[in-house]
C-alpha positions in Angstrom: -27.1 -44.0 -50.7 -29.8 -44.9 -47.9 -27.6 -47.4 -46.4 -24.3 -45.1 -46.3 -26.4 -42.9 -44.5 -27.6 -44.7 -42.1 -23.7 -46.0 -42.0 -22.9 -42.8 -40.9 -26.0 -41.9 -38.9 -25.2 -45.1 -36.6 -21.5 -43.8 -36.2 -22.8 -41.0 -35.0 -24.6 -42.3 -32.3 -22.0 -44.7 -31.2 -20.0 -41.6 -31.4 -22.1 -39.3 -28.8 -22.7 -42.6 -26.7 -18.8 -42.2 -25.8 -18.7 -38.9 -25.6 -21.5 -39.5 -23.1 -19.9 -42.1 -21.4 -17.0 -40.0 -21.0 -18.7 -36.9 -19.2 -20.2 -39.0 -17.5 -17.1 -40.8 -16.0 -15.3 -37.4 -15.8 -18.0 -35.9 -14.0 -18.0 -38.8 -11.1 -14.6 -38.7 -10.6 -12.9 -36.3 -7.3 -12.1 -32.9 -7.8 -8.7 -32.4 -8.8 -7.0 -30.4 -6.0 -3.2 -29.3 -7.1 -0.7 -27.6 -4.6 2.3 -26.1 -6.0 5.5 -26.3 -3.5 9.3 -25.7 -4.2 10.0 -28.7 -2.3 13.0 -27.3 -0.6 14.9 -26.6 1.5 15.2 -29.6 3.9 13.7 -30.2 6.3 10.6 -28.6 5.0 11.0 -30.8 1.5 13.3 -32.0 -0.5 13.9 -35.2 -3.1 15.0 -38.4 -2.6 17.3 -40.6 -4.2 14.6 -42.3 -6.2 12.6 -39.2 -7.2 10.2 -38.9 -4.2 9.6 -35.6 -2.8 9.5 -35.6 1.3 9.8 -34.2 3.9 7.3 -31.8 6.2 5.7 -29.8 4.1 4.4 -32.9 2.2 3.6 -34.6 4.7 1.0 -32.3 5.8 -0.1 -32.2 2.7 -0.7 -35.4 2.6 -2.3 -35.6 6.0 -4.4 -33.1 5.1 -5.7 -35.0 1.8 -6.5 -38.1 3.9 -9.2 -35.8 5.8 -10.5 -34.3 2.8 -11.0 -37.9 0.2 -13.8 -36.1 -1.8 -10.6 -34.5 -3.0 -7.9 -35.5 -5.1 -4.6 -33.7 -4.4 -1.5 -34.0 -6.4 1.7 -32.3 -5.8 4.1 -30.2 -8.0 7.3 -29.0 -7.9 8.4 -25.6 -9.1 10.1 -22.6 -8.4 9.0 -20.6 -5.1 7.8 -17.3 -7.5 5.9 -20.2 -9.7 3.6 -21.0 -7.0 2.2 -17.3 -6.9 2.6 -17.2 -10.7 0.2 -20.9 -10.3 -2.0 -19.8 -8.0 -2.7 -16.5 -10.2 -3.1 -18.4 -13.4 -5.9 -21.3 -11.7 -3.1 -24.0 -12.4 -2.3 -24.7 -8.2 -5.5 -24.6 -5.9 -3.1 -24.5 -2.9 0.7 -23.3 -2.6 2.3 -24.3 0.5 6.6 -23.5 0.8 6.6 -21.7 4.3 4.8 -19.2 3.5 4.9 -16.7 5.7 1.7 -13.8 5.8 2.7 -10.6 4.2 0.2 -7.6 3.6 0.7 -7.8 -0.1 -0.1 -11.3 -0.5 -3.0 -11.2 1.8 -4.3 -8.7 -0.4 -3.8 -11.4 -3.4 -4.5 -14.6 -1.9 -6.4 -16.5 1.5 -5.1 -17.3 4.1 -6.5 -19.8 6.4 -7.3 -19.4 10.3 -4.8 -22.2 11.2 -1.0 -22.1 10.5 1.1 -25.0 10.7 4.4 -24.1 11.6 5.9 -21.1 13.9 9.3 -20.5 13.5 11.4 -17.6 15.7 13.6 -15.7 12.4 16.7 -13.7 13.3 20.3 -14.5 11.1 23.1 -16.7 12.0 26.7 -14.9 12.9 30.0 -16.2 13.6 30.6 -18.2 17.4 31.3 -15.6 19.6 30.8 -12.9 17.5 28.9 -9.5 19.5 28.8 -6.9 16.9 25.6 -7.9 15.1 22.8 -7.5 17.1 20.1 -5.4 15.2 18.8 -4.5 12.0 21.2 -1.2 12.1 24.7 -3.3 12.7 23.5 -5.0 9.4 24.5 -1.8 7.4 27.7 -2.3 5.2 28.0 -6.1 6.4 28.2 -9.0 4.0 25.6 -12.1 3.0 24.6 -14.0 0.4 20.6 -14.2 -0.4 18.8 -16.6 -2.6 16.7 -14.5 -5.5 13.8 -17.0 -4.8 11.2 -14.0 -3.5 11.7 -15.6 0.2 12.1 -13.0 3.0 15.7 -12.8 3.0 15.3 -11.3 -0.7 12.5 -8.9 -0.1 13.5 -7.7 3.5 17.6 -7.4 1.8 15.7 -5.0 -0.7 13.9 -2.8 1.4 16.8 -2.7 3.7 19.0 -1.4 1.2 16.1 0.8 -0.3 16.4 2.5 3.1 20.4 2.5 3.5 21.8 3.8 0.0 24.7 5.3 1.4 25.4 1.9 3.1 23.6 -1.3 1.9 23.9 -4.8 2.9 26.6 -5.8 0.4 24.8 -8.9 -0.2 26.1 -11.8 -3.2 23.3 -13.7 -4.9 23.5 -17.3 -4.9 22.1 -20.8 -4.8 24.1 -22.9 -3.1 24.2 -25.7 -0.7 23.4 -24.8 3.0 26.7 -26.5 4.2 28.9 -24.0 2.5 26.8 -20.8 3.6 27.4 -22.5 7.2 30.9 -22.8 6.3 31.7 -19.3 4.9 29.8 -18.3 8.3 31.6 -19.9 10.7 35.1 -18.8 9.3 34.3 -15.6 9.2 33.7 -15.1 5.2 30.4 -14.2 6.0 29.1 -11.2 8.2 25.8 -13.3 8.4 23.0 -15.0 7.1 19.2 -14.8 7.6 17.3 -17.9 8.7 15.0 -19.4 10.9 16.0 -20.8 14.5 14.6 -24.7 13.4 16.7 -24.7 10.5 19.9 -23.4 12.7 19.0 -26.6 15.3 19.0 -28.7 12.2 22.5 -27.8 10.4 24.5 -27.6 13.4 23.9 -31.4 14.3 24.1 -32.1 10.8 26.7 -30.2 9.8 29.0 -30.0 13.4 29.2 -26.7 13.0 28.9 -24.2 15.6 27.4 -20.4 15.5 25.2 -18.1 17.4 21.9 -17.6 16.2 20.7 -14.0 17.1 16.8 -14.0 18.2 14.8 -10.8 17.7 11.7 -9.5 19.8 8.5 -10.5 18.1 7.8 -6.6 16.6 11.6 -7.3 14.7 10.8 -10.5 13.7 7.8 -9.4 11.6 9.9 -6.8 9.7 11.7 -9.9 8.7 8.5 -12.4 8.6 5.6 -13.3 10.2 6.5 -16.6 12.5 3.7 -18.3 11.5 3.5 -19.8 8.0 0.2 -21.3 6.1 -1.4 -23.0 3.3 -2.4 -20.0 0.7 -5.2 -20.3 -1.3 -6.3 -18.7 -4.5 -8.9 -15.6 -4.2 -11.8 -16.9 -5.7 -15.1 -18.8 -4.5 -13.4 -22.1 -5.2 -10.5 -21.2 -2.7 -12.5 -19.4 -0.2 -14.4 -23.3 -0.1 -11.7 -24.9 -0.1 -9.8 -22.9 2.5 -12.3 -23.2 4.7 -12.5 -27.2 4.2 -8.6 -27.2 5.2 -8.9 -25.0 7.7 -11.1 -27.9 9.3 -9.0 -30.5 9.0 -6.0 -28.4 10.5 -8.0 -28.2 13.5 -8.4 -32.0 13.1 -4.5 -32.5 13.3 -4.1 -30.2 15.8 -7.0 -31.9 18.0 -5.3 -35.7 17.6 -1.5 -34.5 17.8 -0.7 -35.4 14.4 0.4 -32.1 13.6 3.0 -32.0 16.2 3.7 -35.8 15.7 4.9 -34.7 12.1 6.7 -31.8 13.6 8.7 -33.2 16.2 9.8 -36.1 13.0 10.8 -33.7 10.7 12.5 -31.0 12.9 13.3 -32.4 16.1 10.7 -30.7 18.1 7.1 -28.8 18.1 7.1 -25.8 15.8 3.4 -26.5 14.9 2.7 -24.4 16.7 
């Protein structure tokens, strides 16, 4: 009986020397810092053949990690709503899509001092076309809008919130950028909201012409704010770690890496 118990006793201890060992191991290891991205669309991110995400978004990310290596990032893909839904639930420490600063996600989540991208928004209309050149020609015209909580969507909304008798007759879709280009350019579509990089982009890869129509700055921010950030959940962890990105944004910035990744990925500075 004396020596089963002292059987057991002894797994015991080899028992809690693991466990030990383990916490141990665990608690030298980097902090585990996960962004949550949508990894779309192009160029901003989007997968390659073999399964790797790219493109701009991740590789700031990634420039950013190499300034911060107490850290260890990782990067997951999800649905543009999932990274708000992440960022709520403590899953994602960061969310970065393009994010653009609204009033009710400020109110939610940080945003940093620095932004890495600004980006003039208007909407896309046939070549030539004239009669679409404010918010008030858009009334009774036709679109298609991703339901992905982007701008598009939630400016569309309050749009049509604010014009019952006539509304944006808007279609929602996901679809491949090369048919919305299409459908615009031959006149299926009234128009399309989008950002002036992403027009540059299509029309050399695509060789397809339209007009892009720019708004002043006070009309642009009924659509989005230019500049788009890194968000960060509201708690003392993200207010730490916000302020820790913030510094190595004005890193990238100092050394021209920022606008090195820009001018790859889009053809030209939008950094800033």
């Amino acid at each position: 009986m004396m020596k089963k118990m002292f059987v057991v006793f002894f797994a015991l201890l080899i028992a809690a020397g693991l466990f030990a060992g383990g916490r141990k191991e665990a608690a030298g290891a980097k902090p585990p810092i996960r962004v949550g991205t949508a990894g779309m669309p192009a160029p901003y991110g989007w997968t390659n053949e073999d399964g790797t995400l790219d493109g701009y978004d991740q590789a700031v990310i990634h420039a950013v990690a190499e300034l911060l290596p107490q850290y260890d990032f990782s990067i997951e893909v999800t649905e543009f709503p999932s990274i708000f839904v992440g960022l709520d639930s403590g899953r994602y420490h960061i969310g970065v899509n393009n994010i653009s600063w609204r009033q009710e996600r400020a109110e939610k989540y940080l945003f940093p001092e620095h932004h890495y991208i600004y980006n003039d928004t208007g909407f896309i209309v046939q070549k030539g076309r004239t009669d679409i050149k404010t918010f008030e020609d858009l009334a009774g015209k036709t679109t298609v809008v991703e339901p992905d909580g982007a701008f598009p969507q939630l400016f569309t909304e309050e749009f049509n919130a604010a014009h019952p008798s006539n509304p944006i007759k808007v279609t929602w879709v996901q679809q491949d950028s090369l048919k919305t280009y299409l459908d615009i350019s031959q006149g299926n579509l009234d128009f399309v909201f989008t950002e002036l990089a992403s027009v540059n982009l299509r029309e050399n890869e695509f060789n397809i012409d339209v007009d892009f129509i720019s708004l002043p700055k006070a009309e642009q921010e009924k659509l989005q704010n230019p500049k788009s950030y890194f968000v960060f959940a509201r708690t003392p962890e993200g207010e730490k770690l916000k302020t820790e990105v913030d510094g190595a944004f004005q890193k990238l910035i100092d050394n021209g890496k920022l606008k090195e990744l820009s001018i790859k990925y889009f053809g030209s500075d939008i950094s800033q």
